[in-house]
C-alpha positions in Angstrom: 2.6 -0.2 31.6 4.9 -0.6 29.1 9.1 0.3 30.1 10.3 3.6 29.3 13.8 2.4 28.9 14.8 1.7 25.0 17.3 -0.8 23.3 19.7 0.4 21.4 18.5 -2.0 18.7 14.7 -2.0 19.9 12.0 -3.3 17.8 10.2 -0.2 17.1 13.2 1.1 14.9 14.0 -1.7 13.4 12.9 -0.9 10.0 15.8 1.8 10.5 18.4 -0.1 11.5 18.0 -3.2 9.8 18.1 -1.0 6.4 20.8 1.5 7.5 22.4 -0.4 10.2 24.7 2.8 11.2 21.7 4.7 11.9 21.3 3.3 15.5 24.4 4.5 17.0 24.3 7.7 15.2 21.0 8.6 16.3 22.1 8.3 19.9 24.2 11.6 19.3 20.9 13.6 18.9 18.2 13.8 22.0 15.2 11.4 21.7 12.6 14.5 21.5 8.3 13.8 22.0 5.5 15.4 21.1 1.9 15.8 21.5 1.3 12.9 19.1 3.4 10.1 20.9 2.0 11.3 24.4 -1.5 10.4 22.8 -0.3 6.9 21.9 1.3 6.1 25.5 -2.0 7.7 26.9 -4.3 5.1 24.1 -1.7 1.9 25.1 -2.5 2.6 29.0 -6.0 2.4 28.7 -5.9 -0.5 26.1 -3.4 -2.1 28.7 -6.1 -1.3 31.4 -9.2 -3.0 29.7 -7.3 -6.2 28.7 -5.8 -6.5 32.4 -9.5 -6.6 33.6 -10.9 -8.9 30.7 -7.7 -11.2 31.5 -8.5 -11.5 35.3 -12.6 -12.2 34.0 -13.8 -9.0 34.7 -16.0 -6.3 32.6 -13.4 -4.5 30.3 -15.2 -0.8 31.9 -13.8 2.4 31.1 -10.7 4.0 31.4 -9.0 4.8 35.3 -9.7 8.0 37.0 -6.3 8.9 36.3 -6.8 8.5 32.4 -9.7 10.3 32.5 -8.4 13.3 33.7 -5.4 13.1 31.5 -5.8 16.5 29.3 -5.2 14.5 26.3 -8.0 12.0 27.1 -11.3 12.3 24.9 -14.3 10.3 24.7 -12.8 9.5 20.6 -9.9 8.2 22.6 -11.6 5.5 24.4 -13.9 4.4 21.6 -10.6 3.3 19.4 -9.5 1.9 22.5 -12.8 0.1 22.6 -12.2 -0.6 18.4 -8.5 -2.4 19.5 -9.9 -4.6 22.5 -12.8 -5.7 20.7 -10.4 -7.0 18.0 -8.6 -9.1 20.8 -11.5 -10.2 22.3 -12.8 -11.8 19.4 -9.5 -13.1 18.5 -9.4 -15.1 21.9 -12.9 -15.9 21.8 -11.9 -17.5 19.1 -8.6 -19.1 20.0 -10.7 -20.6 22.9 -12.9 -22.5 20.8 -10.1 -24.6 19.5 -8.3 -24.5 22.8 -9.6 -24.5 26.1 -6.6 -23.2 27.9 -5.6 -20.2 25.4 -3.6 -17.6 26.7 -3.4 -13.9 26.5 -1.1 -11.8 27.6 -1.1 -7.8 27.5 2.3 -5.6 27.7 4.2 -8.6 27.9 7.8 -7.8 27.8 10.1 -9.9 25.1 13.6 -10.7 24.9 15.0 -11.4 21.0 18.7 -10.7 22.3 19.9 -14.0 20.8 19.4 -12.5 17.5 19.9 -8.6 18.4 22.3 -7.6 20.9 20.4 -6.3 24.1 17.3 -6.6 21.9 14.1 -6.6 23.9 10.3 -4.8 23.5 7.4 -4.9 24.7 4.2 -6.8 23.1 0.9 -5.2 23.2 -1.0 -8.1 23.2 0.0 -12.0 23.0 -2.2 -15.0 22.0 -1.2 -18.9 23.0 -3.7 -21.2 21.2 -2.4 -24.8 19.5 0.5 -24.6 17.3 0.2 -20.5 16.9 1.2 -17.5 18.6 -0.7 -14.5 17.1 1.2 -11.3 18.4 -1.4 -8.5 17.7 0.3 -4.3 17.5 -2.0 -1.2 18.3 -1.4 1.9 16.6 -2.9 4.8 17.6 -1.3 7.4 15.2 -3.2 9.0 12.3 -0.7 10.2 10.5 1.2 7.2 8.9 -0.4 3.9 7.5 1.8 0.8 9.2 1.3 -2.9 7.6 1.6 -5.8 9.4 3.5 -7.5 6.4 7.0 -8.0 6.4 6.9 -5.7 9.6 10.6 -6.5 11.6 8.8 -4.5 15.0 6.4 -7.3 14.7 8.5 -10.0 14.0 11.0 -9.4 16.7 8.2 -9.3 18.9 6.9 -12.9 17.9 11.3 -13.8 18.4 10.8 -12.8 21.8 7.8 -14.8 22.5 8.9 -17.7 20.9 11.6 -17.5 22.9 9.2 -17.6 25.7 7.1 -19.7 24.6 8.8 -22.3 22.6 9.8 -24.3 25.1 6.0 -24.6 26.8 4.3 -24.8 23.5 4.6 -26.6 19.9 4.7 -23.8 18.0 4.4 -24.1 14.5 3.0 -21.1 12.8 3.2 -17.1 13.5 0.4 -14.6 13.2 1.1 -10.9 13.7 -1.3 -8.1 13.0 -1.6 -4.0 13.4 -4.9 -2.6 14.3 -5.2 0.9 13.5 -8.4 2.2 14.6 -7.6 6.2 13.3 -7.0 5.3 9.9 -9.6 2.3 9.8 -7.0 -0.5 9.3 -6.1 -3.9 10.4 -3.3 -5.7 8.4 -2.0 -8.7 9.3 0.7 -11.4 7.6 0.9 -15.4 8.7 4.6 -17.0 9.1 5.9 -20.6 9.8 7.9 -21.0 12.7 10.7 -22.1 10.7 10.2 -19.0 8.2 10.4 -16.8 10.9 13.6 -18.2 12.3 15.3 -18.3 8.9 14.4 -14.4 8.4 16.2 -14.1 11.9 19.3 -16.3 11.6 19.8 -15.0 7.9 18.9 -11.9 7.8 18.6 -10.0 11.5 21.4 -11.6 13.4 24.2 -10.3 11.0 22.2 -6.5 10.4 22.0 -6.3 14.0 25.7 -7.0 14.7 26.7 -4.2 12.0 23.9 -2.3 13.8 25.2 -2.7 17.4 28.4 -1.4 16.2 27.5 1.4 14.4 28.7 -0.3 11.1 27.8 -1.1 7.5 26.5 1.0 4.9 24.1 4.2 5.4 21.5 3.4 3.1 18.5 6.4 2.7 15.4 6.2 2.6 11.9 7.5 2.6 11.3 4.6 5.1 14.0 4.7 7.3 14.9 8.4 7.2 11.1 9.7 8.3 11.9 9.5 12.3 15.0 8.7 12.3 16.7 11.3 14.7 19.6 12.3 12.4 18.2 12.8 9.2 18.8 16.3 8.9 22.3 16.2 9.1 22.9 12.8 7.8 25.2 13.5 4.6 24.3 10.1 3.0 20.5 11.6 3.1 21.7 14.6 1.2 23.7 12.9 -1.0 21.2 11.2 -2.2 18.4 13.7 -3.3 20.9 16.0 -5.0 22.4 12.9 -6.9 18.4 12.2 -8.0 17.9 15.5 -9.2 20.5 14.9 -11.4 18.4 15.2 -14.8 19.4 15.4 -18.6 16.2 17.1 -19.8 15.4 17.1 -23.1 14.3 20.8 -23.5 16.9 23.0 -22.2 14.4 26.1 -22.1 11.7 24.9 -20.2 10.2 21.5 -18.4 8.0 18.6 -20.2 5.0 17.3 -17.7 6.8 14.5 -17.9 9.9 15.9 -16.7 7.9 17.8 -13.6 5.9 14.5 -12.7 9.5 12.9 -12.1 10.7 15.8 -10.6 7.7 16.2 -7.8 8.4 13.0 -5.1 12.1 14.5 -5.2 11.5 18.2 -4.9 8.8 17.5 -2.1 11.6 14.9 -0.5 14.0 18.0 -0.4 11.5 20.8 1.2 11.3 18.2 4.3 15.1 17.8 4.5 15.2 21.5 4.0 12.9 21.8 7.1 14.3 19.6 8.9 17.9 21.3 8.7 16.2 25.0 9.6 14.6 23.1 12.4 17.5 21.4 13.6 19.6 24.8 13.3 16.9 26.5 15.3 16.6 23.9 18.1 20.5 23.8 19.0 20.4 27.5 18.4 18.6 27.7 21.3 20.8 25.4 23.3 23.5 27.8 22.9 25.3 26.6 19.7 26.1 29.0 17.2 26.1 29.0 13.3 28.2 31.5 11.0 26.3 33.9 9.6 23.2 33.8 11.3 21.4 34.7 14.9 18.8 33.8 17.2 16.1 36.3 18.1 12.6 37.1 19.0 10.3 36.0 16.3 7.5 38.5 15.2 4.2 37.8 16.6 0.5 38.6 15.9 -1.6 41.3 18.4 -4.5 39.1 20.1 -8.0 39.4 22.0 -7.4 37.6 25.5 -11.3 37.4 25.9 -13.4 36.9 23.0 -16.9 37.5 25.5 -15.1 40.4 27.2 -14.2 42.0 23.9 -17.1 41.6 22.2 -19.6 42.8 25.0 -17.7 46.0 25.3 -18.0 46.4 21.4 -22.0 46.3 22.4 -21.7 48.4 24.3 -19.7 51.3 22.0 -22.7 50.7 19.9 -21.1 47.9 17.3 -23.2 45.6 15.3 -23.2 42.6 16.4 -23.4 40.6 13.0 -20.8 43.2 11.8 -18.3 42.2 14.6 -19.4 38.1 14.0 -18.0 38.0 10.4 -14.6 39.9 11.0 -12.0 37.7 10.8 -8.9 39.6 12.6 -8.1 42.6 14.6 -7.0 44.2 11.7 -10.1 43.9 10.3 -11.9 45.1 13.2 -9.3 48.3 12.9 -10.3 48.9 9.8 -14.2 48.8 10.7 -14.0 50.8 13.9 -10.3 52.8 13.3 -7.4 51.9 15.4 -8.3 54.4 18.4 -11.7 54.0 18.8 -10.5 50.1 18.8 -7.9 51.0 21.5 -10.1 52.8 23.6 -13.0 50.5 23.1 -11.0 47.1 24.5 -7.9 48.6 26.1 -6.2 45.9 27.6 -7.5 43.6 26.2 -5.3 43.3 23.5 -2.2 42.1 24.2 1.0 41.5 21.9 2.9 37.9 23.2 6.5 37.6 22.4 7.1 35.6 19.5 9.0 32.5 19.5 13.0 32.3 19.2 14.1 32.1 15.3 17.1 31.8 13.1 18.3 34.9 10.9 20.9 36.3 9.1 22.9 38.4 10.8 22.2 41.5 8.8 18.3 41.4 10.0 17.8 44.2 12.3 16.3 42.5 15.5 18.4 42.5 18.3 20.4 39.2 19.3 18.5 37.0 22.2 20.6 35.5 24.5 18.8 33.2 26.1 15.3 31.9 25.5 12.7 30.0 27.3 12.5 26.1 26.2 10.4 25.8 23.5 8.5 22.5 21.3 10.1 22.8 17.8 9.3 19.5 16.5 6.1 17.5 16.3 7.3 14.3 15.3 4.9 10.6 15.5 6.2 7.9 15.3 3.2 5.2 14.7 2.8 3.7 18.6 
């Protein structure tokens, strides 16, 4: 498995903090939150880890550990993009084996690239020895954001640190990095020189990532950059930014051209997310305890609900319902409004329960009570591409 320890300046966000070098150290203010998502991917890189450790030792690839299996967020999907990213490798080192007998792979092979990044190290999914080239090959298993191999710095620090292995074993003169994405149907990939790569490294890396290691240089925004980065929703150079875009002489001071709204849209849509991302970043240290002027935390409103559909709907049968009736009602309000509240009430009793809403953020002249303390709650769903 791959470490659970991160650099400062690791390979994963270096498209943040080779663009906006201060980024790294800021983002180290703010916790490094999960989700769901990324607990998918570290789930989809085990069992991809597991099926290339068996093929390596010349042994039937077979289906993910007992372990895995039972992993709630397993699923039989899961296992078949596995399937989609190992096939990919395999052929790839079937390949490499034609023109060399003694090819190597290597899965979750951990890299060190500090002698261009300060304490910069990662982790390779997979990595291919054959001739003169080292092919470094990246699995993604997030849906949600497209990731090209070209002129990707994650995957180029990655071939540093194998080269840095490597090099001195192998005549290495050509680089070969690609991204399989299996969920969005996608594999990318982008062909270096050794010496190319090095020069992007001496010239371009090395003096970034001292800036970067510092917390130094200029903080440059981004659509790139900013979307995982940690601090984004308080980052005044973010801000800054979108309100100096909107910054428009229109033509028509009564009312917008198309023209006008077309240029308009990629900005207005960039400045709901930051708007989000403030609310949510207000709400989450809200609940930690930290207070804001003119606002408080309480219970959020929440929605009545049926704790057992069967239960509910063979006591409806029995009070004489329709069944087809009861089939196409969409809500309990509609069912109140077919039956009336009381015979409703009567009819499923407890089964209908009211949960407690989540904690929210209001203005202090909303009516609901202050809550003190809440239990912990996921506010953010964030995925970054694994």
């Amino acid at each position: 498995m791959a470490p659970t320890n991160h650099a400062l300046l690791g390979a994963s966000s270096a498209h943040r903090w080779l663009l906006c070098t201060p980024s790294a150290v800021l983002e180290t203010r703010f916790p490094d939150t999960t989700s769901e998502a990324a607990k998918e991917g570290t789930l989809a890189h085990s069992i991809v880890e597991t099926k290339l450790s068996r093929l390596i030792k010349g042994k039937s690839r077979g289906k993910a550990t007992r372990v895995q299996l039972n992993d709630p967020l397993y699923t039989p999907a899961m296992e078949d993009h596995c399937d989609s990213y190992v096939d990919f490798v395999e052929e790839l080192f079937n390949g490499a084996k034609r023109k060399t007998k003694d090819a190597l792979l290597c899965s979750e092979m951990r890299v060190d690239f500090s002698r261009w990044v300060p304490g910069g190290f990662g982790t390779t999914d997979t990595t291919i020895i054959a001739d003169d080239t080292l092919t470094v090959v990246d699995y993604k298993y997030g849906k949600g954001h497209l990731v090209e191999a070209r002129e990707n710095p994650q995957l180029r620090l990655y071939a540093l640190g194998a080269l840095e292995e490597f090099g001195p074993l192998y005549d290495i003169q050509n680089v070969r990095t690609y991204i399989v994405q299996p969920r969005k149907d996608s594999i990318t990939s982008e062909d270096l020189t050794t010496d190319e790569l090095l020069t992007w490294a001496e010239n371009y890396v090395k003096p970034r990532a001292e800036l970067a290691a510092k917390g130094l240089g200029e903080k440059v925004p981004g659509a790139e950059q900013c979307l995982f980065c940690r601090a984004k929703s308080v980052c005044v150079a973010r801000i800054s930014q979108l309100i100096s875009l909107m910054q428009y002489q229109f033509k028509n001071p009564d009312i917008l051209s198309p023209e006008e709204i077309a240029a308009i849209i990629p900005y207005a849509e960039a400045l709901a997310s930051w708007s989000k991302g403030v609310k949510d970043y207000a709400l989450a240290h809200a609940v930690d305890g930290e207070e804001f002027p003119g606002y408080k935390l309480v219970q959020g409103r929440s929605n009545r609900k049926i704790t057992d559909d069967h239960a509910a709907i063979e006591a409806l049968l029995k009070a004489g319902c329709d069944l087809d009736k009861i089939v196409r009602l969409k809500s309990l309000t509609d069912l109140e409004g077919y039956l009336s509240k009381d015979v409703v009430s009567k009819v499923l009793g407890d089964l209908i329960v009211k949960p407690e809403g989540k904690p929210t953020l209001v203005p202090e002249s909303d009516k609901r009570e202050p809550v003190k303390t809440v239990e912990p709650v996921e506010l953010f769903d964030m995925e970054e591409n694994k």
